[in-house]
RODO-2510 file (C-alpha; in nm, 4 decimals, decimal comma):
residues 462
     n   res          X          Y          Z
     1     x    18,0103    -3,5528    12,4998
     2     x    17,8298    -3,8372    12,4533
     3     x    17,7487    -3,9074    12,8192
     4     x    17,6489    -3,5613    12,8275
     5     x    17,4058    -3,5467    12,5824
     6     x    17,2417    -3,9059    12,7207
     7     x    17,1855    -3,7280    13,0659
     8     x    17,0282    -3,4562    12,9180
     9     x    16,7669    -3,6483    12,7062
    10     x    16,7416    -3,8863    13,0454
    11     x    16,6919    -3,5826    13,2386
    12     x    16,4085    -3,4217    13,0088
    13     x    16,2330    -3,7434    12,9322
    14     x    15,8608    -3,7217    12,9646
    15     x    15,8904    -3,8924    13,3044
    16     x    16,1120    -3,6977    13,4727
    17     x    15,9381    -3,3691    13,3798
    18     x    15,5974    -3,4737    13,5220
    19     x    15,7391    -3,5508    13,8155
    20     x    15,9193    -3,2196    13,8584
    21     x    15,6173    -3,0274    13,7949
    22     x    15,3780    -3,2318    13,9551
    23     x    15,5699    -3,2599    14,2987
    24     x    15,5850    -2,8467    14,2807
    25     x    15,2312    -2,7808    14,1658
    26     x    15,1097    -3,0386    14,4284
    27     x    15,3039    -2,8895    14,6760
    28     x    15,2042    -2,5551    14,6405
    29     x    14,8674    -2,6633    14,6010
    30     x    14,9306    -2,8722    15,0293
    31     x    15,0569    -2,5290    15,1381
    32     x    14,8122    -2,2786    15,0237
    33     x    14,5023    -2,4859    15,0506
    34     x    14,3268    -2,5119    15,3697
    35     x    14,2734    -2,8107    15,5813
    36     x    13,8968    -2,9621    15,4710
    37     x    13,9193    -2,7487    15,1158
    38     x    13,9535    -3,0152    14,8746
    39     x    13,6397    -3,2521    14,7539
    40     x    13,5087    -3,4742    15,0600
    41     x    13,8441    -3,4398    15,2217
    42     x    13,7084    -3,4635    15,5785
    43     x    13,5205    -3,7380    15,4657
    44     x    13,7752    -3,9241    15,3293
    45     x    13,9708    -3,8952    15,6550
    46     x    13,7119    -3,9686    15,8994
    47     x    13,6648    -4,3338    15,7010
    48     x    14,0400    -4,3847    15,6859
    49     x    14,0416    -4,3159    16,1094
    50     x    13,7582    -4,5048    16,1665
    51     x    13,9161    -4,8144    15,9518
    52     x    14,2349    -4,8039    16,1669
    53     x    13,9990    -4,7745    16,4614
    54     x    13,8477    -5,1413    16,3328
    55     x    13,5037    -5,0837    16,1924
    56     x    13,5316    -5,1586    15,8025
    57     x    13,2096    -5,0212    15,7634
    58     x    13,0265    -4,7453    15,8986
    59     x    12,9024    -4,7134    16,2290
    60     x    12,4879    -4,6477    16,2841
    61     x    12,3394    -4,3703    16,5778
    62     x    11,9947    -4,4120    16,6572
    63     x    11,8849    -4,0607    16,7748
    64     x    11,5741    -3,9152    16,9765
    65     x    11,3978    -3,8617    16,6956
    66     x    11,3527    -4,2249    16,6163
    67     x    11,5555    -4,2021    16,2961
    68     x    11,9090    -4,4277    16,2743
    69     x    12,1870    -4,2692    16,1000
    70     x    12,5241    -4,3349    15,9717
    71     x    12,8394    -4,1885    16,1471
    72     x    13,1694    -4,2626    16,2958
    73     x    13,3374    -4,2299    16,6478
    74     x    13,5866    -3,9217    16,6265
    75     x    13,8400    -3,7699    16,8809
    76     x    13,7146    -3,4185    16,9972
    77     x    14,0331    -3,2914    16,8607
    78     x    13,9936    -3,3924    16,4822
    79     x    13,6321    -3,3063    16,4999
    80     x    13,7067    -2,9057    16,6206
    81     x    13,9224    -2,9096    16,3495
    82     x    13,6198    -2,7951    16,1310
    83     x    13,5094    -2,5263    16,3214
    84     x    13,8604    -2,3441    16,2154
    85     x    13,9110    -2,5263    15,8703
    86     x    13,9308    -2,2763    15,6491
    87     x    14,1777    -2,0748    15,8765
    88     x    14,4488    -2,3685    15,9121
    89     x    14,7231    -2,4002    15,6628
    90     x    15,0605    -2,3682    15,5946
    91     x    15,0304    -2,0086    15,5062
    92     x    14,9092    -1,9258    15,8592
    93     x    14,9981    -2,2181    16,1297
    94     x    14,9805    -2,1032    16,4445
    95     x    15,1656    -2,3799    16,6147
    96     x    15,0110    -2,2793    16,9874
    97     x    14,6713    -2,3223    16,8824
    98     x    14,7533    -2,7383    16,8065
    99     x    14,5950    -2,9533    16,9711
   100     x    14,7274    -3,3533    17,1060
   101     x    14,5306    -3,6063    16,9515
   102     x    14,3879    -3,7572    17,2763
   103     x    14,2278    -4,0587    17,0939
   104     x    14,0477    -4,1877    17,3808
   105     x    13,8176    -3,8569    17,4090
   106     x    13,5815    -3,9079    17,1210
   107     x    13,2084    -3,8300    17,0474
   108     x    12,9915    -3,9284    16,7328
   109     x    12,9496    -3,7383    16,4141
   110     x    12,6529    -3,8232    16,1743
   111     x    12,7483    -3,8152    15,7898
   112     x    12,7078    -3,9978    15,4916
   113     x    13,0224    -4,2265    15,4927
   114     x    13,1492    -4,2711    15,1868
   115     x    13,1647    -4,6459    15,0559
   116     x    13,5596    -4,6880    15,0258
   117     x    13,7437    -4,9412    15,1337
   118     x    14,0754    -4,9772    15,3358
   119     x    14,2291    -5,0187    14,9668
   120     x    14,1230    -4,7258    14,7950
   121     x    14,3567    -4,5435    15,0844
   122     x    14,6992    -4,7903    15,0737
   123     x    14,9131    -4,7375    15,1465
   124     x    14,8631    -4,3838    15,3199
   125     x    14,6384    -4,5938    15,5905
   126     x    14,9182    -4,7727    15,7169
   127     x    15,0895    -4,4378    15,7890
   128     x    14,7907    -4,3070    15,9416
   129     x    14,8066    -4,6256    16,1778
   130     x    15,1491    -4,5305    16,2663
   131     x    15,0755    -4,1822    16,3396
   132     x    14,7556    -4,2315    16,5713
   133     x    15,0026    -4,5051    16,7966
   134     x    15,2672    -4,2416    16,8080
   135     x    15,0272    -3,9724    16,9381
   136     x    15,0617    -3,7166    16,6880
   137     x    14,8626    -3,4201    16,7147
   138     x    14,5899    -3,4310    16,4166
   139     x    14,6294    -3,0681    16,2154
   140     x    15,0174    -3,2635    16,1465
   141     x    14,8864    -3,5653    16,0868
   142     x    14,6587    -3,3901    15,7629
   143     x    14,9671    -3,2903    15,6179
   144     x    15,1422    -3,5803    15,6789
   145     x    14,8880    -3,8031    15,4777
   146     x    14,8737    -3,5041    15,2079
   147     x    15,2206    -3,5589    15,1368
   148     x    15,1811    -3,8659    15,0996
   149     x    14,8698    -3,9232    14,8793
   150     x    15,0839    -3,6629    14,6455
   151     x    15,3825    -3,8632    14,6175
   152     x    15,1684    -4,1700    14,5788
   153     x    15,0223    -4,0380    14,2657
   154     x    15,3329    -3,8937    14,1257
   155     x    15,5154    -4,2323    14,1637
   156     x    15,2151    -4,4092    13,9698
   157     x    15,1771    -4,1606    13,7277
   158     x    15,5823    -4,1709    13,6621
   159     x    15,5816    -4,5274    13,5766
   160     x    15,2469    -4,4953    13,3710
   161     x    15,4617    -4,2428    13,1503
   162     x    15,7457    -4,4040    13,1703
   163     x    15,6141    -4,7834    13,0854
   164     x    15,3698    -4,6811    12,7870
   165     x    15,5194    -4,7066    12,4389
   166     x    15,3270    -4,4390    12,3139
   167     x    15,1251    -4,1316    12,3784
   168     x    15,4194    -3,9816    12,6494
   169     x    15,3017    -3,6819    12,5600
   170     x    14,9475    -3,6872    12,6080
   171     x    15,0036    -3,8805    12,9189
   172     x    15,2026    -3,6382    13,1172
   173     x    14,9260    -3,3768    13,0263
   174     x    14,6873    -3,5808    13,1290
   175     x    14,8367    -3,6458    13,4591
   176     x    14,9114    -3,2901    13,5142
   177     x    14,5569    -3,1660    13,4547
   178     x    14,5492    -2,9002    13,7824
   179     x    14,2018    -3,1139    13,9159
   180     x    14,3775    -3,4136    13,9041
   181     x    14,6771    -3,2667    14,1102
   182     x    14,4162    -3,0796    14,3316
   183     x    14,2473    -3,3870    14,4129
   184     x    14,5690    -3,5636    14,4725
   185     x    14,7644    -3,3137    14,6721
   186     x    14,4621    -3,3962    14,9816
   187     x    14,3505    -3,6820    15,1570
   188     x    14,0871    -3,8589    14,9225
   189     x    14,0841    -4,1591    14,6986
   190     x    14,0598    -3,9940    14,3522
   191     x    14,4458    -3,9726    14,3336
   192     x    14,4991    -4,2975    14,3651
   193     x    14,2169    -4,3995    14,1182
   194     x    14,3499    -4,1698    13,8839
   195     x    14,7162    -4,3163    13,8895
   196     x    14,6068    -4,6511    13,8741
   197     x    14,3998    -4,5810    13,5607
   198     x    14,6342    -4,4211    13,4124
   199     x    14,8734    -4,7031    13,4797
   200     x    14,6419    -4,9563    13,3557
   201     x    14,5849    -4,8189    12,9927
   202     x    14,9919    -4,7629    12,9837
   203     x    15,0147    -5,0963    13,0613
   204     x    14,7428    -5,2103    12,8681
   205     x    14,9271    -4,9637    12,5584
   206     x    15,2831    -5,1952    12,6258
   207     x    15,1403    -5,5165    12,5605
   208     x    14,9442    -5,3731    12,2178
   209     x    15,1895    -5,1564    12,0618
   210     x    15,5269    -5,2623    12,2019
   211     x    15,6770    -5,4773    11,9560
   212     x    15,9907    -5,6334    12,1581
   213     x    15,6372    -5,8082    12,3525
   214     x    15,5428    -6,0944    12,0979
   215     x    15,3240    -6,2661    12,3122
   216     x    15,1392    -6,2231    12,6581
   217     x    15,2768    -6,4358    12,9203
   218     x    15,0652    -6,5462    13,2249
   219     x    15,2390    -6,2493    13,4325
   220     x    15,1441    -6,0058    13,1911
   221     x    14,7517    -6,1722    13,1854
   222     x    14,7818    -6,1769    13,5772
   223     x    14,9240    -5,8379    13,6723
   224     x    14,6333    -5,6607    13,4271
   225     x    14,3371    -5,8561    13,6141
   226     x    14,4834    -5,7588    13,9459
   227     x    14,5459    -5,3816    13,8461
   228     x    14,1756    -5,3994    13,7010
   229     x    14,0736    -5,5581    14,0178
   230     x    14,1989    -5,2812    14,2635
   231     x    14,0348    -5,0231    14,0223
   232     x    13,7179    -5,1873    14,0336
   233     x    13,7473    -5,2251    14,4267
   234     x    13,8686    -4,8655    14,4156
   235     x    13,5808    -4,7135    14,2308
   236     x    13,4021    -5,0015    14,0411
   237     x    13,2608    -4,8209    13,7475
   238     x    13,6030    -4,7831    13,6101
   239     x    13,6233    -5,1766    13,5651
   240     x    13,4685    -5,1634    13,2507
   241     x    13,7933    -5,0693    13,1491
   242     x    13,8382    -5,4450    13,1170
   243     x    13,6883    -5,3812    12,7486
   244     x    14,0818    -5,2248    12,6610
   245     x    14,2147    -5,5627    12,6035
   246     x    14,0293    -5,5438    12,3045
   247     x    14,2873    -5,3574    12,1176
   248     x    14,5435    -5,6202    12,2300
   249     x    14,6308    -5,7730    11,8995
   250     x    14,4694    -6,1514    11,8634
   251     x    14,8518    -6,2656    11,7588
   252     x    14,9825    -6,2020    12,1157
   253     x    14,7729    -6,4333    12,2555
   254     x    14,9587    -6,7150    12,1639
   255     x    14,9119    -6,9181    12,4456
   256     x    14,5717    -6,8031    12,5832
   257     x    14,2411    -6,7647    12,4190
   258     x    14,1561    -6,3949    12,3821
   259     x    13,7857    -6,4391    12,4117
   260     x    13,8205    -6,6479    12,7170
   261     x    14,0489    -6,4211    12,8375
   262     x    13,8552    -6,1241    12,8116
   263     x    13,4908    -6,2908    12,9254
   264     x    13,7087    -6,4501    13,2574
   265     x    13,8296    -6,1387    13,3551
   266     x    13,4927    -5,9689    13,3145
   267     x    13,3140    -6,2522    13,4839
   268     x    13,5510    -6,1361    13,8201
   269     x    13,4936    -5,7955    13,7899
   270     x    13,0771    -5,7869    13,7091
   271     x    13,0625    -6,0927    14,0384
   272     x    13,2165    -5,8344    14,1806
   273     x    13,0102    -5,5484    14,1082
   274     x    12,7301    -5,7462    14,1882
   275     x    12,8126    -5,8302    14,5672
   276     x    12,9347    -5,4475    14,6009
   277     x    12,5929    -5,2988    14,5160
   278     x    12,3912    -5,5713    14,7483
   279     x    12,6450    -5,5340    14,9834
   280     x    12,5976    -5,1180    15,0419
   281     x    12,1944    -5,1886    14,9852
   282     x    12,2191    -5,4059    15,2513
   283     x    12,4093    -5,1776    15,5065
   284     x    12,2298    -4,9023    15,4146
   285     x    11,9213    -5,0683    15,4643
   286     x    11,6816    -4,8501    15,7150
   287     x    11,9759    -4,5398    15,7443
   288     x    11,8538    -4,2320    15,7774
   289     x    12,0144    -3,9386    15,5687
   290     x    12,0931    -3,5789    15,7617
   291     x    12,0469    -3,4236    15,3819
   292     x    11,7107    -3,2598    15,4119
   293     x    11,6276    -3,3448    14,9874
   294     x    11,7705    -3,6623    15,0071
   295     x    11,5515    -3,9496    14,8944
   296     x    11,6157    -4,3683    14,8939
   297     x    11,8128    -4,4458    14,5767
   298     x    11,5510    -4,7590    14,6126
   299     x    11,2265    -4,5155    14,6284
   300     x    11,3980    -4,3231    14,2731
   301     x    11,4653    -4,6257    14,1549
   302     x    11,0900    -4,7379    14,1600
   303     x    11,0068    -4,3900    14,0621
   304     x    11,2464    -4,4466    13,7285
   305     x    11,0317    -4,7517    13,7139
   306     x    10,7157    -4,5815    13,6618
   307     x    10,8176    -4,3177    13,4894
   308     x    11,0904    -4,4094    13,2774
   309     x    11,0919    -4,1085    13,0815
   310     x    11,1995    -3,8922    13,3228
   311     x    11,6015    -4,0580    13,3251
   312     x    11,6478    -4,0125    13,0158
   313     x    11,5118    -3,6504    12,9931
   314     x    11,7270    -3,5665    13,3119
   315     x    12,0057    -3,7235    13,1224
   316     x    11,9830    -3,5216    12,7993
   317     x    11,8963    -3,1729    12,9943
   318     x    12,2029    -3,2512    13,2098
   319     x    12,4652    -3,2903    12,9040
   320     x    12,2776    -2,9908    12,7363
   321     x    12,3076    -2,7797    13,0513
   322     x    12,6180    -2,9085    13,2593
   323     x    12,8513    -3,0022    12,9111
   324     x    13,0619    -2,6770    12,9345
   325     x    13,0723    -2,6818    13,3196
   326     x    13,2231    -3,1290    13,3586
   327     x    13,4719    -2,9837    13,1223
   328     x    13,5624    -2,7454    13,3233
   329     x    13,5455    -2,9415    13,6500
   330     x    13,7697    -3,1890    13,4621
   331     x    14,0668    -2,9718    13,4052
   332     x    14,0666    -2,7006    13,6205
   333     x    13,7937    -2,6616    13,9267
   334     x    13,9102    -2,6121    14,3014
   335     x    13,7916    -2,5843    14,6249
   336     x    13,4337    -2,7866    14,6815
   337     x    13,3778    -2,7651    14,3466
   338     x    13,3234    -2,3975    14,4314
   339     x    13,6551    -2,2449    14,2895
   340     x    13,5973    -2,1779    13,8856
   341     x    13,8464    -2,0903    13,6338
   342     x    13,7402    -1,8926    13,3582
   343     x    13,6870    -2,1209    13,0040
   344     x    13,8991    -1,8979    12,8450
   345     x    14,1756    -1,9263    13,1199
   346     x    14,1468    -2,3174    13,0724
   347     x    14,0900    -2,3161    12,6471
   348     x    14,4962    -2,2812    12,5781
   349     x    14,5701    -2,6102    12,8071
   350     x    14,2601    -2,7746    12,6520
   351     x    14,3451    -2,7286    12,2779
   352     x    14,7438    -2,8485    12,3729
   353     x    14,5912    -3,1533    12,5346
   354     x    14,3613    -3,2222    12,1531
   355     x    14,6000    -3,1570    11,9846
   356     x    14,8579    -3,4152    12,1487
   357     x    14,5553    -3,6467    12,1299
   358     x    14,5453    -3,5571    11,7591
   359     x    14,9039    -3,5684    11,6244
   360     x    15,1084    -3,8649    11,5956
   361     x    15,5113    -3,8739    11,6492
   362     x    15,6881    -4,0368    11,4105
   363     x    15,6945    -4,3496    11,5758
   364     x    15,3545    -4,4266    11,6998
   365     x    15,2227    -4,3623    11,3290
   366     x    15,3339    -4,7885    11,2835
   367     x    15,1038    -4,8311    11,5928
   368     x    14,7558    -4,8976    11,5504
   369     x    14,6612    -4,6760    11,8469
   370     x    14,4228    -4,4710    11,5848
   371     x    14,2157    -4,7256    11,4133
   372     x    13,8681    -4,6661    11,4006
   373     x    13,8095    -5,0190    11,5558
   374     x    14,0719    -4,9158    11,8541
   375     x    13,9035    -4,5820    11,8849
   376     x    13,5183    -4,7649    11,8755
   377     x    13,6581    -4,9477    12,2339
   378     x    13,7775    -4,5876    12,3475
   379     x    13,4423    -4,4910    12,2795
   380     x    13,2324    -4,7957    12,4103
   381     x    13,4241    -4,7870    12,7423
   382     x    13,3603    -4,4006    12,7869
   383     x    12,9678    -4,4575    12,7031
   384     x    12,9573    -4,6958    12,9270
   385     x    13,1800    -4,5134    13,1882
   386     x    12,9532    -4,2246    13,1527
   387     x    12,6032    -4,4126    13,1897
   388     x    12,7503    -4,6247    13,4752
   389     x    12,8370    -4,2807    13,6822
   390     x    12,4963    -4,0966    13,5383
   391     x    12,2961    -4,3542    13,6817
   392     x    12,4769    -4,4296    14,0084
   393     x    12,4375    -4,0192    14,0543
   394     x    12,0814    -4,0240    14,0389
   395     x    11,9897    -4,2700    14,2126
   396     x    12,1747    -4,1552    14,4895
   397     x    12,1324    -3,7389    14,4316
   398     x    11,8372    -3,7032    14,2372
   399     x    11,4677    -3,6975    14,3070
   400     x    11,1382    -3,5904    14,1176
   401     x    11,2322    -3,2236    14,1930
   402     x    11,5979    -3,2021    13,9802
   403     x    11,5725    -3,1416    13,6367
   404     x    11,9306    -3,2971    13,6296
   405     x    12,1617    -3,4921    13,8343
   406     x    12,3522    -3,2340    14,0792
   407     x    12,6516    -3,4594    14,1878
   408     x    12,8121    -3,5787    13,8672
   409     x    13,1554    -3,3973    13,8531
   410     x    13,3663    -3,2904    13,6087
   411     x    13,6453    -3,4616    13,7669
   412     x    13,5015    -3,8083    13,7543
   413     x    13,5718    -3,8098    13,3385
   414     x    14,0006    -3,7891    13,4559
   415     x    14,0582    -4,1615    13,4863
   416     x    13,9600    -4,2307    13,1401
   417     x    14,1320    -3,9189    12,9748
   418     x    14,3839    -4,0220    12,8003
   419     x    14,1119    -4,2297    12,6272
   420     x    13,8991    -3,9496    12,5579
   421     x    14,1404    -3,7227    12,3923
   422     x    14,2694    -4,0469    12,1345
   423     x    13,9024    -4,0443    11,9832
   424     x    14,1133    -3,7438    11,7920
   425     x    14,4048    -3,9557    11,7180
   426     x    14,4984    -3,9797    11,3311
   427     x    14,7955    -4,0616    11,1962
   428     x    14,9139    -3,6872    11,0929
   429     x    15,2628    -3,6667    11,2030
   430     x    15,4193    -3,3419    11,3927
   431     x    15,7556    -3,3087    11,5763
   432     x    15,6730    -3,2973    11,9738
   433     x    15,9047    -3,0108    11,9716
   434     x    15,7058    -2,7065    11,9059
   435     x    15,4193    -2,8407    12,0853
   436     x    15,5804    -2,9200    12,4481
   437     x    15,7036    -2,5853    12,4224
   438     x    15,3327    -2,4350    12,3565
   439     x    15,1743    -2,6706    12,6225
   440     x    15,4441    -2,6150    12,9134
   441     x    15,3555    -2,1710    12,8684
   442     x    15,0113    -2,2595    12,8427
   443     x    15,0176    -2,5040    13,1540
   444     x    15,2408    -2,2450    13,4037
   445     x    14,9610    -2,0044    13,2796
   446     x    14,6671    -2,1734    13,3582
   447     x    14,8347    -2,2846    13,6865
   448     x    14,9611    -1,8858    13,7837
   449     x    14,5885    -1,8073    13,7476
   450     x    14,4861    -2,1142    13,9221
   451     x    14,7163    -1,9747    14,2318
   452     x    14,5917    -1,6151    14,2251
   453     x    14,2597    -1,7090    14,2268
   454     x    14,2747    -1,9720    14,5322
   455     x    14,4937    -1,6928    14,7363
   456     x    14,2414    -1,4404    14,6533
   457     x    13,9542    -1,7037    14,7536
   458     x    14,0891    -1,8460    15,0413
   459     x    14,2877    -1,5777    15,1787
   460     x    14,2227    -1,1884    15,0562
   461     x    13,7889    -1,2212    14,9939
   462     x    13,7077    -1,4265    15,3215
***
């Protein structure tokens, strides 16, 4: 009886129903969404290919008229893949219509090459290696690396439940927000930058409120600067959450200064900021762009300059104007951003994710994960988060003609969630009971809609 009863609580652990219903949401999400479908997917794959070809960086194409551009060197195969994008998936595979990879037949495709490294794809870009030597025609090779960056982020996401001492709750939410699945179920690096964040602030939650950990060793002080370092190569304006060890209780650090701690770590991570930014205005230097409003982030940067103004009203228009629309890109947006759910669809899933942000169980309320100085770093690192990403969108997407930035996503807030949602944190008690029932309808709900409406998209009004 005993046994019994330990299997089933083993078995229904927070954990272990994530990965259940992540591994079936992202699944369905690989089989009903088209090849291409999914944020920069093609994008993302190209750079991946051309990194297992050898060039690290992208390659430039000076054309006739006079202009050099960025691009990469693609097999004919992959790139008359987009021609038919929309029409491939596992819903209708015609098999005959496949065609070999033949690697050595290639010709050049100009676009803007996204800035990723070979790390913000491990370790799917080993696979892809593998694939390419054995041949493998490329339509299965898409859904081979799909697979893959899905059971990637399910396997960090597990272990980010599974390791943080408290919050379970609020984490599997979290990682089952439908974008963040979306994203993951394709080939890009927002899964993995997810996961990893999400594994970071669990870890970074072990060492403050786990109370078996008395002090920090110099594996625990090691292992969170390299997680924080492959974030910040990743997607760099996530290394400011660096600012978490904050809430790591001055007692623990025993053996190490926490001030010295903290400013050597952040030393790493803003030298390595620093050479990341030269480094792509460097390589970009005298590129061309295809996009016919496109402007120099350098000319709106001098434009800024001059009129300084002008940020800061694009940034308050663009909260005023896009607020509603980020959340909704956050929890539940599909497609190229294209794909909406309605608010109200998305409201029931939003309120269970407060309120588990809210509400304390009974034993987190010894924790000090809802102090107002704790929440104060939740809130610095989010400000700072949210400039950092403002700022990089404009100067890259804006120019005198947008009223507000066009390219800051909803989905770029998902990283930091859990964060966002313990600003609410108090230390009201409730039993978890009652309110994993309430969020489980309200998630299948949101995620029956979500389905419907990408059939009915993708398949029925086409």
């Amino acid at each position: 009886m005993k046994d019994n009863i330990m299997n089933k609580t083993k078995f229904s652990s927070a954990e272990n129903i994530f990965l259940i219903i992540c591994l079936f949401v992202g699944l369905v999400f690989i089989s009903i969404t088209p090849i291409w479908q999914i944020p920069d997917e093609e994008a993302h794959f190209l750079k991946m290919y051309s990194i297992t070809d050898g060039h690290f960086n992208f390659e430039k194409c000076k054309l006739d008229d006079g202009k050099t551009y960025s691009c990469t060197n693609v097999p004919l195969s992959i790139l008359s893949i987009r021609e038919n994008s929309e029409k491939i998936s596992l819903l209708f595979f015609d098999r005959q219509k496949i065609k070999p990879l033949e690697k050595n037949k290639k010709d050049y495709l100009i676009y803007m090459v996204p800035s990723y490294s070979l790390f913000s794809y491990m370790p799917t870009i080993l696979v892809l290696q593998v694939l390419k030597t054995l041949n493998i025609p490329p339509v299965y090779i898409i859904y081979i690396l799909r697979f893959i960056f899905l059971f990637t982020y399910c396997t960090i996401v597990y272990f980010a439940i599974k390791i943080t001492p408290v919050k379970k709750h609020l984490f599997t939410l979290c990682g089952l927000v439908p974008t963040a699945i979306y994203s993951a179920s394709g080939i890009s690096a927002d899964g993995l930058i997810i996961s990893l964040c999400f594994l970071y602030i669990a870890y970074i939650f072990n060492l403050a409120f786990n109370k078996h950990i008395k002090n920090l060793s110099k594996l625990n002080i090691f292992s969170l600067f390299l997680l924080l370092l492959y974030i910040t190569v990743c997607k760099f304006p996530y290394g400011f959450l660096a600012f978490l060890i904050c809430i790591i209780p001055q007692q623990k650090f025993k053996f190490y200064s926490k001030p010295k701690t903290i400013i050597t770590i952040l030393t790493f991570i803003i030298m390595y900021v620093i050479w990341h930014i030269l480094h792509h205005i460097y390589m970009t230097k005298g590129i061309s762009s295809s996009v016919p409003w496109f402007v120099s982030p350098i000319e709106t940067l001098q434009y800024s300059i001059q009129n300084p103004l002008f940020f800061i009203d694009s940034l308050i228009k663009s909260i005023k104007i896009n607020s509603l629309d980020w959340y909704g890109g956050t929890v539940a947006r599909y497609g190229w951003e294209n794909i909406y759910i309605p608010i109200s669809i998305i409201a029931p899933y939003g309120i269970t994710l407060a309120l588990s942000g809210f509400f304390q169980d009974k034993d987190e309320i010894e924790s000090d994960i809802s102090t107002f100085k704790n929440k104060m770093i939740y809130l610095f690192i989010g400000i700072l988060f949210f400039i950092t990403t403002y700022t990089i969108c404009y100067l890259l997407f804006s120019n005198a003609s947008h009223q507000t930035v066009i390219k800051f996503q909803g989905r770029y807030f998902i990283p930091i969630l859990p964060l966002i949602y313990l600003l609410l944190s108090t230390r009201i008690p409730v039993k978890y009971n009652g309110l994993k029932i309430i969020s489980l309808l309200s998630y299948l709900f949101l995620i029956f809609i979500s389905i419907i409406i990408l059939i009915s998209k993708f398949y029925i009004n086409t």
